[in-house]
C-alpha positions as CSV (number, residue, x, y, z in Angstrom):
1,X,-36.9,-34.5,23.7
2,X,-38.8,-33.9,27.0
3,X,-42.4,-32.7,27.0
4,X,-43.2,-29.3,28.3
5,X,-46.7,-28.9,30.2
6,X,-47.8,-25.2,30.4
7,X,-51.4,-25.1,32.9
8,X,-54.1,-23.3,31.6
9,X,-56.6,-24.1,34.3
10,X,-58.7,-21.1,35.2
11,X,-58.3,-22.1,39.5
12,X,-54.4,-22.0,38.6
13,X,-54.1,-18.8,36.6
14,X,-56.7,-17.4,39.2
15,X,-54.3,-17.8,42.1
16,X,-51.5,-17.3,39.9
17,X,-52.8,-13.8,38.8
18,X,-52.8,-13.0,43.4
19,X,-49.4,-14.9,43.5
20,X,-47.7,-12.6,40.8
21,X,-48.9,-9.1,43.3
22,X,-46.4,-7.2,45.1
23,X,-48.7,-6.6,47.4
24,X,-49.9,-10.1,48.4
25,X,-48.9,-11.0,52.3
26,X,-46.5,-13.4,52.6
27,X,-49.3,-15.7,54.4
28,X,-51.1,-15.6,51.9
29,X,-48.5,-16.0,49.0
30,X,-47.0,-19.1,51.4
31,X,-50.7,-20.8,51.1
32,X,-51.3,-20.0,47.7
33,X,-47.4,-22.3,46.4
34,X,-48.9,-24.7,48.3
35,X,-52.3,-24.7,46.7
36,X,-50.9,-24.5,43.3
37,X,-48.2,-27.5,43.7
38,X,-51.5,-29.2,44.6
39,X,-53.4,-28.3,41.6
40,X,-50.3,-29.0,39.3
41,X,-49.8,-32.4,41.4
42,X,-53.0,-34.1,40.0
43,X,-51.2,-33.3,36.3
44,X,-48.0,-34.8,36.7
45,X,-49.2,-38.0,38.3
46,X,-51.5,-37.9,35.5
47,X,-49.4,-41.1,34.2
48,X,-49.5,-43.4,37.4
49,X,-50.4,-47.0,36.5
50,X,-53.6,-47.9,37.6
51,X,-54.7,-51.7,38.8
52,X,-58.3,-53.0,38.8
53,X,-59.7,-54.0,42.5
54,X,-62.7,-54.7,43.7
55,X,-64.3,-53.3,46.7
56,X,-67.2,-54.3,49.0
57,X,-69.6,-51.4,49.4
58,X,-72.6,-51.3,52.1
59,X,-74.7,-52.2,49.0
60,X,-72.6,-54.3,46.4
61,X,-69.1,-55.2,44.9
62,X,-67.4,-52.9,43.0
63,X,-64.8,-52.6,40.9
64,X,-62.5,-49.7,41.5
65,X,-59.0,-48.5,40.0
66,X,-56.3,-47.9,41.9
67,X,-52.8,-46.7,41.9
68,X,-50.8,-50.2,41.1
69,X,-48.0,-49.9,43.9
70,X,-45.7,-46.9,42.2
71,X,-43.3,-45.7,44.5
72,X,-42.5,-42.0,44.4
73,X,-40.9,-39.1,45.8
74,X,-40.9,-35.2,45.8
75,X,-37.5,-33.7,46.2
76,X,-37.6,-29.8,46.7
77,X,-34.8,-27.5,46.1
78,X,-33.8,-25.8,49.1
79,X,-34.8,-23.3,50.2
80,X,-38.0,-22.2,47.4
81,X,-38.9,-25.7,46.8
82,X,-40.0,-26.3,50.7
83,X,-43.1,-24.3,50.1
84,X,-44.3,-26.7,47.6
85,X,-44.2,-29.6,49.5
86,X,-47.0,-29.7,51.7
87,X,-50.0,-29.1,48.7
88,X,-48.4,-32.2,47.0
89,X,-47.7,-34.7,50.0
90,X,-51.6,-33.5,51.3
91,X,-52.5,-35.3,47.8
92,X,-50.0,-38.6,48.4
93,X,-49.9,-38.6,51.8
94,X,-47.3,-41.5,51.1
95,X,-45.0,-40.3,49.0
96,X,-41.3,-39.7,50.6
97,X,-39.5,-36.4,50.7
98,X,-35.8,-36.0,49.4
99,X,-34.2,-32.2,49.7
100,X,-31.4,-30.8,47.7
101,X,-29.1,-27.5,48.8
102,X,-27.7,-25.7,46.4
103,X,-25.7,-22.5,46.5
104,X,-23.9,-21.2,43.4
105,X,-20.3,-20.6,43.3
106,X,-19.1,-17.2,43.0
107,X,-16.0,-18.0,41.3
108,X,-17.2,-20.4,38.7
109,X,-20.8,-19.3,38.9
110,X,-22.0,-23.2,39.0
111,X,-23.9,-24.8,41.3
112,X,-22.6,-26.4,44.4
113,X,-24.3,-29.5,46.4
114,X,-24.0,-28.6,49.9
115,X,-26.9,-30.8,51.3
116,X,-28.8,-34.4,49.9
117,X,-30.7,-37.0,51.7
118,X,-32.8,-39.0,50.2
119,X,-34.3,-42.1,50.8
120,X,-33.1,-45.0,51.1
121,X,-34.6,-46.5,47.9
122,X,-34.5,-43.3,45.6
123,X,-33.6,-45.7,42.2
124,X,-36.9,-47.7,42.5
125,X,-39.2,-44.6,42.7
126,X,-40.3,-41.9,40.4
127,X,-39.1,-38.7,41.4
128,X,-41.0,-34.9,40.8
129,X,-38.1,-32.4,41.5
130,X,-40.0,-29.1,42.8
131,X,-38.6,-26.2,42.5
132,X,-41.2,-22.5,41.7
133,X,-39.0,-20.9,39.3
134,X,-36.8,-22.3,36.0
135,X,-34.8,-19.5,35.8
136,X,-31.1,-20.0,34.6
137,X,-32.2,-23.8,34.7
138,X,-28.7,-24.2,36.5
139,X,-30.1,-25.5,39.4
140,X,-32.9,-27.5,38.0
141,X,-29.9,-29.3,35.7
142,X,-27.9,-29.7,38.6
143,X,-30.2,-31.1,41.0
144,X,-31.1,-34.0,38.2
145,X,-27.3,-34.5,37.7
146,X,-27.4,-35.2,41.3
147,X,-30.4,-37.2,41.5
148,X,-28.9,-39.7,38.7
149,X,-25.9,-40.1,40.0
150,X,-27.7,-41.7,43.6
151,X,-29.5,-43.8,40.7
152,X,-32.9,-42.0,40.1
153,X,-34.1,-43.1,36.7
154,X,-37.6,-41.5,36.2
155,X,-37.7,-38.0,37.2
156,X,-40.0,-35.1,36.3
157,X,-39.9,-31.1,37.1
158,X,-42.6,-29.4,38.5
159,X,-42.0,-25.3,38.9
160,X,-44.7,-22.5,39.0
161,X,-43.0,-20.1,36.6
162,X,-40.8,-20.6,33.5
163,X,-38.3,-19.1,31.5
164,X,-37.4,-19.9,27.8
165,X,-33.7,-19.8,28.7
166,X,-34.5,-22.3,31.5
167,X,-36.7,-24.5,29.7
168,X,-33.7,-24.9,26.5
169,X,-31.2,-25.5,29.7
170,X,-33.3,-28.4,31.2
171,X,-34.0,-29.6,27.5
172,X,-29.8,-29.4,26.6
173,X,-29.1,-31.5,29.9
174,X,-31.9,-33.4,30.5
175,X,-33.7,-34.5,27.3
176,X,-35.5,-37.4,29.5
177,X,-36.9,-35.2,31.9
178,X,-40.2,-33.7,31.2
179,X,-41.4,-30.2,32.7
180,X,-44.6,-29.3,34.5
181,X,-45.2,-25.2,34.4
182,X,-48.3,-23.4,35.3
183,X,-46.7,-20.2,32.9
184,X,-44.2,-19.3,30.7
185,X,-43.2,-16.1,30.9
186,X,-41.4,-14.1,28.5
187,X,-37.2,-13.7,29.2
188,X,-34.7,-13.2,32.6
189,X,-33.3,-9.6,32.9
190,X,-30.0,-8.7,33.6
191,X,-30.2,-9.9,37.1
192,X,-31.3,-13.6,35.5
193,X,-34.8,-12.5,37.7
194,X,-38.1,-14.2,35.2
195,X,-39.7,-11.0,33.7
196,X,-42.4,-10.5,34.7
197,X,-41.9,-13.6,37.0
198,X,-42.9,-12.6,40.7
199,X,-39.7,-11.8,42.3
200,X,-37.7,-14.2,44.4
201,X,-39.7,-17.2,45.5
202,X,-37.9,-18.2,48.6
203,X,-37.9,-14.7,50.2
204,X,-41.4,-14.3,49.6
205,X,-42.6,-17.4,50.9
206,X,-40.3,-16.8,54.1
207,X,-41.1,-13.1,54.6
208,X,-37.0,-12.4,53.7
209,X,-37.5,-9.5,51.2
């Protein structure tokens, strides 16, 4: 079963705590998904190999770790997932960037792909999937199905907010995939919306309340 990683760091819940307002700008609610994605980044990459080096300072030789040649990738759910993009390729200024489109069927109620790219080599690196809110998990679990079938192997799931129900979902589907949250909150309401969650992600960060 897949690990789930709940933040407790005071900088996140602090910006959290301004990112939950209704009455935070969208400017500022924009910046603040990108600082927390950045925070969250320095978690899950916690696991990285590392290879020893040394490195000529103005004084001496040292010897320094660094990251042994991991490829990765961040893939974002469109539309949400754009807004935490920029706090986490700020911290790997390397890493490439997949995107995935979904839009759910109103007949069937499932998800349907209607854009991926990725790159070229997406089954050699280790992918985070970003997304702010595990609802339903439907699109989270979708996204991954999609992901494996262009040959991903190691993936992880980074989103701000959590529900239960979404969390069981990813669990059900993808018991290899672990989850990076920065809360849990308590259920979805009738409208699957996280209570007490912070509303819809995408149409705050875009200003399309």
């Amino acid at each position: 079963m897949s690990k789930v990683v709940v933040f407790d760091h005071p900088l996140i819940q602090h910006k959290l705590s301004i990112l939950r307002d209704e009455k935070t700008s969208v400017k500022v609610f924009r910046e603040l998904i990108s600082e927390i994605a950045m925070l969250m980044c320095y978690e899950a990459t916690r696991d990285l190999p590392l290879e020893e080096i040394e490195v000529k300072t103005p004084v001496a030789v040292a010897k320094c770790r660094r990251i042994a040649g991991k490829k990765l990738a961040v893939v974002p759910i469109l539309r949400a997932g754009l807004g935490m993009v920029d706090g986490m390729v700020s911290m790997m200024p390397n890493v490439k960037v997949g995107h995935i489109g979904l839009y759910r069927d109103p007949a069937t109620k499932e998800p349907v792909k209607y854009y991926f790219k990725m790159p070229a080599d997406i089954a050699e690196r280790d992918v985070i999937v970003v997304d702010p809110m595990l609802a339903t998990g439907g699109s989270a679990a979708a996204a991954i199905d999609f992901l494996k079938e262009a040959g991903a192997k190691h993936i992880k799931l980074m989103s701000i907010i959590g529900a239960p129900e979404g969390v069981a979902r990813m669990q059900e589907a993808h018991p290899d995939v672990d989850i990076f949250v920065a809360a849990m909150d308590d259920h979805l309401n009738e409208n699957a919306y996280i209570v007490p969650g912070l509303g819809d992600a995408g149409d705050r960060i875009f200003g399309t309340k």
